[in-house]
N, C-alpha and C positions, 0 to 999 in steps of 0.2 A: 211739565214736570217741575219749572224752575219756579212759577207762580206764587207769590205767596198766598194766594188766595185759594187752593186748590193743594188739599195734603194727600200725601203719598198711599196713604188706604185705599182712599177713594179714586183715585189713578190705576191703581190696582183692581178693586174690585169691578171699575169698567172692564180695563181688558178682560178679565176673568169673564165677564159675563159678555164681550165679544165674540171670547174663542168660544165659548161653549154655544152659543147660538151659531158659530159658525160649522162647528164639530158636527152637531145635530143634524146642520144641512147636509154635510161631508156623509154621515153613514147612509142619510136618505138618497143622496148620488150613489152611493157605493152600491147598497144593496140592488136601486132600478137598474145600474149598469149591470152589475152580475146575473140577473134575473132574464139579459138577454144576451151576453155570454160576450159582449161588451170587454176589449181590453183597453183602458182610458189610458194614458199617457199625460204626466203633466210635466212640457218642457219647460225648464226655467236655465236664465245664463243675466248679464248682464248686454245693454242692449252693442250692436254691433258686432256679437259672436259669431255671426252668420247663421240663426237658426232657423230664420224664416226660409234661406237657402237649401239649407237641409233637409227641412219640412219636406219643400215641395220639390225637394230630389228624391225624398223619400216616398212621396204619395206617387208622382209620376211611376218607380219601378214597384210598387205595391197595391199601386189599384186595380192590377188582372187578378190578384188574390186576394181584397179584401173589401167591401165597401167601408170606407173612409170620411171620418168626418173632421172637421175641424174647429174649433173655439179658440178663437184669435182675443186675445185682451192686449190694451195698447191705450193710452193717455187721450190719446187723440187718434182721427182718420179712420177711413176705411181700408187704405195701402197693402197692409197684409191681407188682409182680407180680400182683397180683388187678387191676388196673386194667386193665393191661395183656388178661389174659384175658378180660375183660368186653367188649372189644372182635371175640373172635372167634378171635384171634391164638393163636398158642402160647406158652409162654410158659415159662422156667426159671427160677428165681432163686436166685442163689447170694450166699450171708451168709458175708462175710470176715472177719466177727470186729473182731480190730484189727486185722484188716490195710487199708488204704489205697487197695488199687487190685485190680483185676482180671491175672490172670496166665492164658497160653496156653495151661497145663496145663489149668483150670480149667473154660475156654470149649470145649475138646477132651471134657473128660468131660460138658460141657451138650448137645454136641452130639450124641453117643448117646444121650440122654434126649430130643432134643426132636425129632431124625427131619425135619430141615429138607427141606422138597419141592424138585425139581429144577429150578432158573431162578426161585427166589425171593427175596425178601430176608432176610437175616436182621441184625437190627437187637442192638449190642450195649451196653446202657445202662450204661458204669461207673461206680462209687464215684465220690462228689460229692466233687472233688478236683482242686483245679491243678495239681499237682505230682508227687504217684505215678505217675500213669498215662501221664503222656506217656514214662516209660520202659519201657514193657511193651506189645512189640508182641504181639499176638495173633491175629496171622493176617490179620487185616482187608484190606479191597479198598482203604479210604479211611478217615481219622480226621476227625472233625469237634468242633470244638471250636464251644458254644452257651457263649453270652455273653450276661447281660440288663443292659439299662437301665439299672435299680437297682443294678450293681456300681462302679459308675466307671471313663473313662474310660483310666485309665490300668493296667487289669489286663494287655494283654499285654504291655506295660515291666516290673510286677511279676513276672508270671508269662513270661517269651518260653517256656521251654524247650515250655511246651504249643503255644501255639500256633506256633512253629517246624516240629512237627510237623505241626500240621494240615494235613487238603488244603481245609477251607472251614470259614469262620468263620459262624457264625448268631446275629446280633445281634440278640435275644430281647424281648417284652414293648415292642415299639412301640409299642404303642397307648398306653402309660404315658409316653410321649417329651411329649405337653403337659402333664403334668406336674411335670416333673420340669427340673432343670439339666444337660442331659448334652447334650455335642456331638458328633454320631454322625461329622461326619469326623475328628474330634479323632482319639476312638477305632481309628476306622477307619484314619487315617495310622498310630497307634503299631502296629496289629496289621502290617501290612506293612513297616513299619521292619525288625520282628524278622523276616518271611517275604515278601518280595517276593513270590513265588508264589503267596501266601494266594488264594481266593476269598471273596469275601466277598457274604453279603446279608442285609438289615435283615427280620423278620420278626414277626408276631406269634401265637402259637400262641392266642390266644385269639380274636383275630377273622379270625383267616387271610391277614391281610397280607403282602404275598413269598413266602407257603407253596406258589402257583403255580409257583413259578421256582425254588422247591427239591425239588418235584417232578418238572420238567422236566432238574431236574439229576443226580436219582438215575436217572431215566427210560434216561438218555443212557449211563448208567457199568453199568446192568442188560444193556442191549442189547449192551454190549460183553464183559462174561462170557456168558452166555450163549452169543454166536459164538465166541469163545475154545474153550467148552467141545463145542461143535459141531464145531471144527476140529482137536480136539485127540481126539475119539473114534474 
């Protein structure tokens, strides 16, 4: 951007023609996912939230109800990804190098690799990143932004543009709240400042706190692809 070799149009009209090649991919995900009643989920937080934790807290009590897949993005390793497996799940992982975040195309070519079963979920873990990803859609039913304890306060004032995006916020690592100086309406007010809409709930992936009522919430949004994709065959 700072180059003088390289003006501000044409920086422009890159990204422009970025997102829109990535958009393109995103509706091609979106419609093959609804087509088999498919609720995608794409997790985003900064990294060290605990979400790889929650993931596979989540997959462990939801895999007698649902067949579950997973798309792990991460810089490097395959780490998440064996955890993830360990679990029973399927599981893809895809290393962006330096790149930042997770892109449509990407999630598109996991998806022929991972053979998601028809009315399941498929859970999509991005690069630990507030910033990248909330501009790259990828298909997804719903984006979820995880948030812990440990970060402060005031990250969705720092960061809005992610959680703007979000359809629900997962306030992470509760159990750590007597420890710690953090005021979870504080936080909770700044997250809805930036998204009115936001949902939000306080949860602990380690002892299962609220993970009831985030179950009950994916529960509700599966039942609804599913019929979609029943009504639509």
């Amino acid at each position: 951007m700072h180059r003088p070799d390289i003006d501000s149009e044409r920086v422009i009209r890159i990204e422009r023609d970025i997102l829109a090649k990535n958009n393109d991919a995103a509706r091609q995900n979106r419609a093959r996912l609804a087509a088999t009643g498919t609720l995608a989920l794409n997790l985003m937080s900064s990294p060290g939230s605990g979400k790889t934790t929650l993931l596979v807290r989540a997959i462990e009590d939801l895999k007698a109800k649902f067949p579950i897949s997973v798309i792990e993005g991460d810089q490097q390793t395959e780490n998440d990804a064996e955890r993830i497996r360990a679990t029973g799940a399927r599981a893809v992982q895809i290393n962006t190098g330096k790149g930042c975040h997770l892109e449509a195309g990407m999630v598109g070519a996991a998806l022929d690799d991972i053979k998601a079963e028809p009315g399941g979920l498929l859970f999509i873990e991005n690069v630990g990143n507030l910033v990248c990803p909330a501009g790259f859609d990828l298909g997804e039913a719903h984006k979820v932004v995880v948030l812990s304890v440990t970060e402060g306060e005031d990250k969705p004032l720092k960061y809005p543009d992610m959680f703007a995006v979000a359809d629900l916020l997962l306030l992470n690592k509760a159990d750590l709240l007597p420890h710690l100086k953090f005021d979870v309406g504080k936080c909770l007010a700044a997250a809805l400042t930036v998204n009115p809409h936001l949902q939000t709930l306080v949860v602990s992936a380690e002892t299962g706190e609220g993970m009831a009522a985030f179950y009950a919430w994916i529960e509700a949004r599966a039942s609804l692809s599913r019929a979609a994709a029943v009504a639509q065959a």
